[in-house]
RODO-2510 file (C-alpha; in nm, 4 decimals, decimal comma):
residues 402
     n   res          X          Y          Z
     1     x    10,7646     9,3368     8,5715
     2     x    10,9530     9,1984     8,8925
     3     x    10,7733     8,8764     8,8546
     4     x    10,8440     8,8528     8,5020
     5     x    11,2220     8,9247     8,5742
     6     x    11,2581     8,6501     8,8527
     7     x    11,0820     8,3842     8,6445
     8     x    11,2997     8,4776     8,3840
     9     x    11,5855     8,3988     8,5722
    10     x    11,4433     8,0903     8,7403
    11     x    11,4200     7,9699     8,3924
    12     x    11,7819     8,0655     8,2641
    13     x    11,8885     7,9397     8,5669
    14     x    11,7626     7,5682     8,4917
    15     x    11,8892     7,6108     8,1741
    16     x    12,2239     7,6956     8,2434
    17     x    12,2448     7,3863     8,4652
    18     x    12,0580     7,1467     8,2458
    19     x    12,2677     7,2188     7,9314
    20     x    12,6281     7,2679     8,1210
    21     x    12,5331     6,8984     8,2832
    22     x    12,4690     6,7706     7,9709
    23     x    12,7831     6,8980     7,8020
    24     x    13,0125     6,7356     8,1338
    25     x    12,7832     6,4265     8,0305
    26     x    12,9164     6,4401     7,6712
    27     x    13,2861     6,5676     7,6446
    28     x    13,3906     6,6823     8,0035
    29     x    13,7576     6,8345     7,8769
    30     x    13,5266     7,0293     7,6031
    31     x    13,2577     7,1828     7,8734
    32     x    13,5254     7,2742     8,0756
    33     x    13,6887     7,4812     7,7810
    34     x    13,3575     7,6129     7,6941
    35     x    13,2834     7,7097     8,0413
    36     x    13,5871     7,9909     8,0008
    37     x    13,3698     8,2438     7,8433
    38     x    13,1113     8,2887     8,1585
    39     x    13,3294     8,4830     8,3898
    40     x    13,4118     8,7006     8,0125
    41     x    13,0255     8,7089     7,9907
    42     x    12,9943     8,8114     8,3993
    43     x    13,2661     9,0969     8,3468
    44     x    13,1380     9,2115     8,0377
    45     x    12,8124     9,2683     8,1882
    46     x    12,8762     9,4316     8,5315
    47     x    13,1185     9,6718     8,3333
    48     x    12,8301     9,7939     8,1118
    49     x    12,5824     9,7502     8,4196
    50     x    12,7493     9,9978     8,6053
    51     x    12,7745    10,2271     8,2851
    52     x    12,4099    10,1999     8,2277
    53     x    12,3202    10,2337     8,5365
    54     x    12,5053    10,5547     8,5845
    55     x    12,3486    10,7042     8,2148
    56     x    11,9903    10,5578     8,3700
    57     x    12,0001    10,7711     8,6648
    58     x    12,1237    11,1148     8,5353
    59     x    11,8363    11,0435     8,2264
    60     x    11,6072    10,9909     8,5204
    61     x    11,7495    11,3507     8,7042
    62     x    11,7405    11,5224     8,3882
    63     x    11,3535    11,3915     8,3294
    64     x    11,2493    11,5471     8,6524
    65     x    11,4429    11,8447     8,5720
    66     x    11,1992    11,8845     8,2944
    67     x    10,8871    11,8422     8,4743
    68     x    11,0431    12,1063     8,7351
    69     x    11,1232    12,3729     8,4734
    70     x    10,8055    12,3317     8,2663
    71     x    10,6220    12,3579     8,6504
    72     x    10,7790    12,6632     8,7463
    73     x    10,7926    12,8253     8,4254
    74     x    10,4019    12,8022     8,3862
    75     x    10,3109    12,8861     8,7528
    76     x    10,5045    13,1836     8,7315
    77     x    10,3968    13,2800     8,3876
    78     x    10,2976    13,6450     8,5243
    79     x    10,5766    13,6631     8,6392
    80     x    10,8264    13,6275     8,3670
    81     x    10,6100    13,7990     8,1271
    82     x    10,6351    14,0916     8,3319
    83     x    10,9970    14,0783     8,3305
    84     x    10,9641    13,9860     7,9316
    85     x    11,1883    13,6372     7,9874
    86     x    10,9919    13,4378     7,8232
    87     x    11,3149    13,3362     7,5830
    88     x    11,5668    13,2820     7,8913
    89     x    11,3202    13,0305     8,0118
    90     x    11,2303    12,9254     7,6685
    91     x    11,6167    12,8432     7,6260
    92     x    11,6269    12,6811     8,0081
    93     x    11,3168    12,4319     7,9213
    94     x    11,5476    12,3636     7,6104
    95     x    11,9121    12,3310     7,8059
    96     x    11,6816    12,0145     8,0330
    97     x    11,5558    11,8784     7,6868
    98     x    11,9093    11,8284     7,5694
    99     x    12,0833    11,7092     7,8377
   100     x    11,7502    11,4731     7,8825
   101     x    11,8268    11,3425     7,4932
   102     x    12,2237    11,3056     7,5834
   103     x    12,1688    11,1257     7,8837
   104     x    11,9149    10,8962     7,7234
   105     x    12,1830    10,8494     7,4077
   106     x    12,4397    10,7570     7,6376
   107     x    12,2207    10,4722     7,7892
   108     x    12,1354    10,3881     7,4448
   109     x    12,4653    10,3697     7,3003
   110     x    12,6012    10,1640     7,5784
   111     x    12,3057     9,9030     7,5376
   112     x    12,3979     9,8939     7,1816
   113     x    12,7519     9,8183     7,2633
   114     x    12,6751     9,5518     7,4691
   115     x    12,5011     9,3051     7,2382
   116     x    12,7532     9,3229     6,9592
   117     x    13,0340     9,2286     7,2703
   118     x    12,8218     8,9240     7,3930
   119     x    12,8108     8,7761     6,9999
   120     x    13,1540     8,8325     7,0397
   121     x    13,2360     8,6678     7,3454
   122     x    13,0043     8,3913     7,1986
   123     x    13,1857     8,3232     6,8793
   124     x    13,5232     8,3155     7,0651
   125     x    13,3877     8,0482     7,3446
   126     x    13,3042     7,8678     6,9405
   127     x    13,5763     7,9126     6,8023
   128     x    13,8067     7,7700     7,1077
   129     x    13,5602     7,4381     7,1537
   130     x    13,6084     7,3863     6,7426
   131     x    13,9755     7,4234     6,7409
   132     x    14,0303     7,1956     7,0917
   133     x    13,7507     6,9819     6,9125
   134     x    13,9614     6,9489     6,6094
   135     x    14,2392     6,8749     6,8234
   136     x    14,0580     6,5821     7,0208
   137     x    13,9378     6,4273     6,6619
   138     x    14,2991     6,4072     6,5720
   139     x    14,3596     6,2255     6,8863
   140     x    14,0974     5,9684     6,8383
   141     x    13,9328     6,1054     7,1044
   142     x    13,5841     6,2050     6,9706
   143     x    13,3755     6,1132     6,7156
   144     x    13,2715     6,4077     6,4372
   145     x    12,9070     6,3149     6,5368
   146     x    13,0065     6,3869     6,8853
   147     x    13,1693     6,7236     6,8645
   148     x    12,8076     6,8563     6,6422
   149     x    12,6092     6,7337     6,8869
   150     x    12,8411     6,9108     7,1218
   151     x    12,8467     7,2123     6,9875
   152     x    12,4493     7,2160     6,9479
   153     x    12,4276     7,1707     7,2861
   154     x    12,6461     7,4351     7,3760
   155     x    12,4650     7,6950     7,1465
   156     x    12,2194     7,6387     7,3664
   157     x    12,3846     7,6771     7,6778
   158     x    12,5390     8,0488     7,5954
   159     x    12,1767     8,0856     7,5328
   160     x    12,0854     8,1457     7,9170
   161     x    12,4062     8,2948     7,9803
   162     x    12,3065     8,5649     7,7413
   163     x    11,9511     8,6034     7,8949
   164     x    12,1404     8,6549     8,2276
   165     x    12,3945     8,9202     8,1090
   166     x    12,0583     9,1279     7,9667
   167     x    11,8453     9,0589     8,2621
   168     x    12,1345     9,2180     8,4881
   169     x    12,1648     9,5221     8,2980
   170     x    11,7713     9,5739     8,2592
   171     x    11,7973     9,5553     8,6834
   172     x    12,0647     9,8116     8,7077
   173     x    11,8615    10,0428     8,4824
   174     x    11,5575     9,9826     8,6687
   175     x    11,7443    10,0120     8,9869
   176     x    11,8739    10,4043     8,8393
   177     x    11,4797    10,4564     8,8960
   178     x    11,4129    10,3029     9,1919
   179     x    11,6643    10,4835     9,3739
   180     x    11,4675    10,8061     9,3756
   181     x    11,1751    10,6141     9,5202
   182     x    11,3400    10,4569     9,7567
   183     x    11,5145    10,7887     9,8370
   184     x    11,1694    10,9211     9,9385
   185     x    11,0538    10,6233    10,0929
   186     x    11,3081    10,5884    10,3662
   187     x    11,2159    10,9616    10,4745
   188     x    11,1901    10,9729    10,8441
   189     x    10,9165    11,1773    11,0090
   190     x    10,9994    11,4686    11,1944
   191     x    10,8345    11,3390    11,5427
   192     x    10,7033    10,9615    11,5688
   193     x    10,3754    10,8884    11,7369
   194     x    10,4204    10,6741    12,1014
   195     x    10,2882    10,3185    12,0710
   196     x    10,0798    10,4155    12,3976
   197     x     9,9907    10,7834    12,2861
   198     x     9,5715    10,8568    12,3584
   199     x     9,3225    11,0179    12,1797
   200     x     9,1881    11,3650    12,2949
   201     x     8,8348    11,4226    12,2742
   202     x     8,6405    11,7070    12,3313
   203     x     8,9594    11,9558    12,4065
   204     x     8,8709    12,2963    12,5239
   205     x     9,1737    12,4709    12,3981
   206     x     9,4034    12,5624    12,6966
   207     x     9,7434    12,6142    12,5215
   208     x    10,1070    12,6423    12,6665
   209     x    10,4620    12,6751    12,6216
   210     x    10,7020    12,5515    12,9236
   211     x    11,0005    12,6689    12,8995
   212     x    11,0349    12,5890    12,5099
   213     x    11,3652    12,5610    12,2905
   214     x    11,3818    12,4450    11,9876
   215     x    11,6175    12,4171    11,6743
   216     x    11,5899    12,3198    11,3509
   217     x    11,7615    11,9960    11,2590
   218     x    12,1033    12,1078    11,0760
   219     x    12,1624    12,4217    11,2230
   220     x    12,2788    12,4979    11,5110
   221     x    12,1370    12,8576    11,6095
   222     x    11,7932    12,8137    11,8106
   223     x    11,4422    12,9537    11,6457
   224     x    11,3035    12,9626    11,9905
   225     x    11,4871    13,0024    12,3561
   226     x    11,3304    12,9330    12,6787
   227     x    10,9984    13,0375    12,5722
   228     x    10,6834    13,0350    12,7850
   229     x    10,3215    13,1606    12,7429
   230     x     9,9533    12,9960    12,8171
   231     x     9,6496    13,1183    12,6299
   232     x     9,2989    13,0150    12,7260
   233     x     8,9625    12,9649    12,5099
   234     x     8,8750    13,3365    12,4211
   235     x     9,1999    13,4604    12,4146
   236     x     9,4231    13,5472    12,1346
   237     x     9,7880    13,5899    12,1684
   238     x     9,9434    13,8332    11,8394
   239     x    10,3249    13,7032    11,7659
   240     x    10,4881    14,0264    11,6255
   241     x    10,8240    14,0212    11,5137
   242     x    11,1274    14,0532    11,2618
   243     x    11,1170    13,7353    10,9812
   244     x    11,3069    13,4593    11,1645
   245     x    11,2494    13,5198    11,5004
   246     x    11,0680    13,2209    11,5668
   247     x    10,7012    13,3124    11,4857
   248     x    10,5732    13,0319    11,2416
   249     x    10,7617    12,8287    11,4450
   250     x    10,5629    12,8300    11,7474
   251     x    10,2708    12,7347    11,5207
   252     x    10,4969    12,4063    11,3874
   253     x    10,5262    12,2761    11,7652
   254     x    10,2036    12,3377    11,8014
   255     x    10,1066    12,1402    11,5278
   256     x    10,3518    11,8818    11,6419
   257     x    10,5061    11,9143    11,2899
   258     x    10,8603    11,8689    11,4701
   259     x    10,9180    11,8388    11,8855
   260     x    11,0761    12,1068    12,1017
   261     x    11,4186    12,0129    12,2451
   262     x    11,3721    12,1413    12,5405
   263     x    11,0884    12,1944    12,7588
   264     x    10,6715    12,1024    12,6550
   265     x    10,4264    12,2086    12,4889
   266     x    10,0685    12,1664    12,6627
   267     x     9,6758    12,1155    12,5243
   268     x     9,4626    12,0911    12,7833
   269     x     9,7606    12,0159    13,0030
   270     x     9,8519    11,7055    12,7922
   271     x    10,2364    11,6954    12,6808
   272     x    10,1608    11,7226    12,2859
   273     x    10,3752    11,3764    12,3122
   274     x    10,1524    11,1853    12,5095
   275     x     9,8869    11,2271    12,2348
   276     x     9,7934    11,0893    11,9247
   277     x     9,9046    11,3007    11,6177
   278     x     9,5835    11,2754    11,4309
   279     x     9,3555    11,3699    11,7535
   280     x     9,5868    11,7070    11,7995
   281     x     9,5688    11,8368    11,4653
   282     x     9,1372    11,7382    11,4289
   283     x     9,1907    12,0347    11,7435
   284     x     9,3491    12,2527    11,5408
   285     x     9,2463    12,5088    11,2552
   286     x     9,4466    12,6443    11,0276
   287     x     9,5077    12,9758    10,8194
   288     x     9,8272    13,0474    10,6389
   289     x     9,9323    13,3337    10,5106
   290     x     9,9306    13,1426    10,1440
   291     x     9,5688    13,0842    10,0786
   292     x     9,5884    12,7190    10,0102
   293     x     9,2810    12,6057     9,7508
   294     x     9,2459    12,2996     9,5945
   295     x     9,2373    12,2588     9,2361
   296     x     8,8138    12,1007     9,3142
   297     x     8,4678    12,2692     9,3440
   298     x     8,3836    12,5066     9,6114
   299     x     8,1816    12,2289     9,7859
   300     x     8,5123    12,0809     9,8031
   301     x     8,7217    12,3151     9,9538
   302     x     8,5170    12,4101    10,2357
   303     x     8,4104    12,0058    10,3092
   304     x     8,8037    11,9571    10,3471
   305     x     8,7904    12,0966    10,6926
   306     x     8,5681    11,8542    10,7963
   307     x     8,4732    11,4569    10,7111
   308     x     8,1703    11,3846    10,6086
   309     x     8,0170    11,7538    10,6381
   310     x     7,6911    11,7895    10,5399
   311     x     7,5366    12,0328    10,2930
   312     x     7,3959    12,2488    10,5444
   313     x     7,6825    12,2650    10,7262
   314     x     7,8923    12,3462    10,4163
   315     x     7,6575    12,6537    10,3478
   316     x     7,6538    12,7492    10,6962
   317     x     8,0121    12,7745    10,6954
   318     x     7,9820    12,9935    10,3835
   319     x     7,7412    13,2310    10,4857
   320     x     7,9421    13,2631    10,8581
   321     x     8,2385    13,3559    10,6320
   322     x     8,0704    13,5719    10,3733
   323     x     8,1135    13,3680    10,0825
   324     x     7,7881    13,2555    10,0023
   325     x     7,7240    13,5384     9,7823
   326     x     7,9765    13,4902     9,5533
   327     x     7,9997    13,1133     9,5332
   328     x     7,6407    13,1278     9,3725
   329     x     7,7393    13,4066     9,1731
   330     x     7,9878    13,1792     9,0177
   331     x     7,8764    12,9873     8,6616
   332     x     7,7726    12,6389     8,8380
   333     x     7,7564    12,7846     9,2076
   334     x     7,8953    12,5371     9,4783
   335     x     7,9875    12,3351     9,1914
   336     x     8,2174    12,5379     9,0079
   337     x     8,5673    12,4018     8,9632
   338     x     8,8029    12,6956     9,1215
   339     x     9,1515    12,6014     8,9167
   340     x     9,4749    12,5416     9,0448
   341     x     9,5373    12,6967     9,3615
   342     x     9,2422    12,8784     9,3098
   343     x     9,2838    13,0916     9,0364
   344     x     8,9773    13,1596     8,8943
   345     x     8,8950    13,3476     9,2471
   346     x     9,0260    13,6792     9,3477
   347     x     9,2381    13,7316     9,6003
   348     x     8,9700    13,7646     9,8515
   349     x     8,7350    13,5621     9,7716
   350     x     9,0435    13,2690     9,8272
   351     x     9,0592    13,3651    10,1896
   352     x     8,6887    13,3705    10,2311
   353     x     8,6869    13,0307    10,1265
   354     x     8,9746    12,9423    10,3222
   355     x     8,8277    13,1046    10,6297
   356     x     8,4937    12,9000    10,5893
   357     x     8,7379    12,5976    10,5750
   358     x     8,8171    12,6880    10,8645
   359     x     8,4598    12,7767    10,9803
   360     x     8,3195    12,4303    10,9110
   361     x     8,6428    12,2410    11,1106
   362     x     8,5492    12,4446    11,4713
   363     x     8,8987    12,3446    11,6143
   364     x     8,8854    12,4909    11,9717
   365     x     9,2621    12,6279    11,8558
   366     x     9,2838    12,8584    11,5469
   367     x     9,6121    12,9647    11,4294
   368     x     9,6617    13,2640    11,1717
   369     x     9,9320    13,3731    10,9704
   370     x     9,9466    13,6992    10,8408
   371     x     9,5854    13,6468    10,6967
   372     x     9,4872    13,9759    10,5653
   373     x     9,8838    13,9798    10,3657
   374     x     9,8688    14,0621     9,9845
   375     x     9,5037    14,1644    10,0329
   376     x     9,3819    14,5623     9,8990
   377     x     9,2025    14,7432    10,1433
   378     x     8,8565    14,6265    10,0802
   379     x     8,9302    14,2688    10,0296
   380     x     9,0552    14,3100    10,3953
   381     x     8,7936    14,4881    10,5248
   382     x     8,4993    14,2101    10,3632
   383     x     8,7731    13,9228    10,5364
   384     x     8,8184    14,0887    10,8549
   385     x     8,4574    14,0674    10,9778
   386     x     8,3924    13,6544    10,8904
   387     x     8,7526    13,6506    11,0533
   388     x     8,6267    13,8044    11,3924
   389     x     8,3472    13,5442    11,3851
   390     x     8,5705    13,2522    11,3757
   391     x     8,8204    13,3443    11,6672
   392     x     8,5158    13,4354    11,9219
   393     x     8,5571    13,1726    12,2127
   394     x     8,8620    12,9634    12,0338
   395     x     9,1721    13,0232    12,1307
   396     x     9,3876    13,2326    11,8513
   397     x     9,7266    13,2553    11,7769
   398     x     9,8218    13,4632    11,5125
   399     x    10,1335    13,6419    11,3387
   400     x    10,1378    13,9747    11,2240
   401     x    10,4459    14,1377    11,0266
   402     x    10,5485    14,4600    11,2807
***
């Protein structure tokens, strides 16, 4: 579409300058008459440009508005049928669906607008070149052969003036959309990667804090102060605390998801800096307190802890976190599709799979998060034991609610 839009100009372009030379070449006092009605055509079309460019990007807004409603509306459906609002969201989805259709009217009306204004402009630019043509016949100035050949030429010429006055309103309407890409393209990462930052390979799992503060960008109130542990292979260190005090933090620096402002953090005595991003985290196992599943097969789930895994290993790491049995208990076994963030599992059976996600990675570093939360008390009894399995001999953080 880009291409087609510069070779479209390109073309007008030549046009313009073909057909304005050629008028100069006929009846220079009459092309420079005509010529008055380009910077009318140029204002004309960066007034509506702007207009449609403003209706382009709130139709845009309002479109994602709709996805977002319909989104949370359905993935919450238990949720507002419990609370019986299935009309106040009925009548949200509906408030997005009409300011969606006025938005889109607006940019519709002012492209109608703008055509009937150009024919406009066009006839006027005519109707001057006739009447000073008239006046030059008069004068003995041109011929009557000369001023329709004129004028034939000069239809032509507001022909790529035109073009140009609808090529720069389609790019201010496809600029409305680009905006929101661009928006997310020039996104900065939290932490950048060193040019000279190394691999680790074969890390045994020595973690610590030196003197660690940190604060989120924006605020001004530290999550963590001065804080300093070490925890060794074997070892698990339980974060208990109020919400906010810093807990999933410490898992976030860990991960190197943002850097501390004061002070290190340490694998294997290597500055978490001085490393390569994608060699820290290949050390690292993760289990949130939001069972994250994939909307794939079992197979799938458990083979996204590791590259390349093998069948064996995949069923390994199911039996070591006692899912086996009831992944082939399920209609096409490994191969079963789970749904959307897992849905066709229970509860329990999600963190079983998420532990042998886990299993199959064997990160020397495991971190947990709250994984037993929102689980009955024999769901967290049948997790607990495959959990025990996968902390022996890694180091383990984890975060428990007090």
């Amino acid at each position: 579409l880009m291409l087609s839009g510069v070779t479209s100009a390109l073309a007008y372009l030549f046009q313009l300058v073909f057909f304005a030379g050629a008028l100069f070449y006929l009846e220079w006092r009459l092309a420079l008459v005509s010529l008055f009605v380009g910077p009318l055509f140029w204002l004309a079309a960066r007034y509506f440009s702007r207009k449609i460019k403003h209706a382009s990007r709130e139709e845009r807004r309002r479109s994602g508005s709709i996805s977002a409603v319909a989104e949370e509306s359905l993935s919450n459906a238990a949720l507002v049928q419990s609370y019986n609002r299935q009309e106040d969201e009925i009548a949200r989805f509906h408030r997005e669906n009409e300011g969606s259709f006025a938005a889109q009217l607006a940019a519709t009306r002012l492209s109608s607008l703008f055509s009937p204004l150009v024919d406009l402009i066009e006839l006027a630019g005519v109707i001057v070149v006739v009447a000073v043509g008239a006046y030059e016949l008069l004068q003995g100035r041109l011929t009557i052969g000369g001023l329709l050949v004129f004028l034939l030429y000069l239809s032509q010429l507001y022909t790529p003036i035109r073009g140009l006055s609808s090529l720069l309103n389609a790019y201010y309407a496809a600029s409305a959309s680009a905006e929101r890409v661009i928006e997310f393209l020039d996104q900065e990462p939290s932490v950048d990667e060193k040019r000279w930052a190394r691999p680790l390979h074969g890390a045994r799992g020595y973690v610590e804090f030196d003197s660690v503060s940190f604060a989120y960008p924006g605020t001004q109130k530290p999550a963590l102060e001065d804080v300093s542990f070490r925890v060794s292979p074997g070892q698990t260190l339980t974060l208990v605390g109020p919400s906010g005090s810093g807990k999933s933090t410490l898992a976030r620096l860990l991960l190197r998801f943002y850097d501390p402002d004061v002070g290190q953090v340490r694998l294997d005595g290597h500055d978490l800096r001085d490393l390569s991003l994608h060699s820290l985290r290949e050390n690292v196992a993760v289990l949130l307190q939001e069972t994250l599943i994939f909307d794939g097969t079992a197979r799938e789930n458990i083979a996204y802890g590791k590259t390349a895994a093998t069948e064996e290993e995949i069923v390994a790491a199911a039996k070591a976190a006692n899912a086996h049995e009831f992944i082939v208990g399920l209609p096409d076994g490994y191969d079963t599709v789970v749904g959307q963030k897992g849905r066709l599992l229970s509860g329990g059976q999600r963190q079983r799979l998420a532990i042998a996600r886990a299993m199959i990675r064997d990160a020397p570093i495991l971190i947990l998060d709250e994984p037993t939360t929102g689980l009955d008390a024999r769901s967290s009894e049948k997790v607990m034991a495959p959990l025990r399995r996968l902390m022996s001999g890694r180091t383990t953080i984890t975060r428990v609610a007090p």
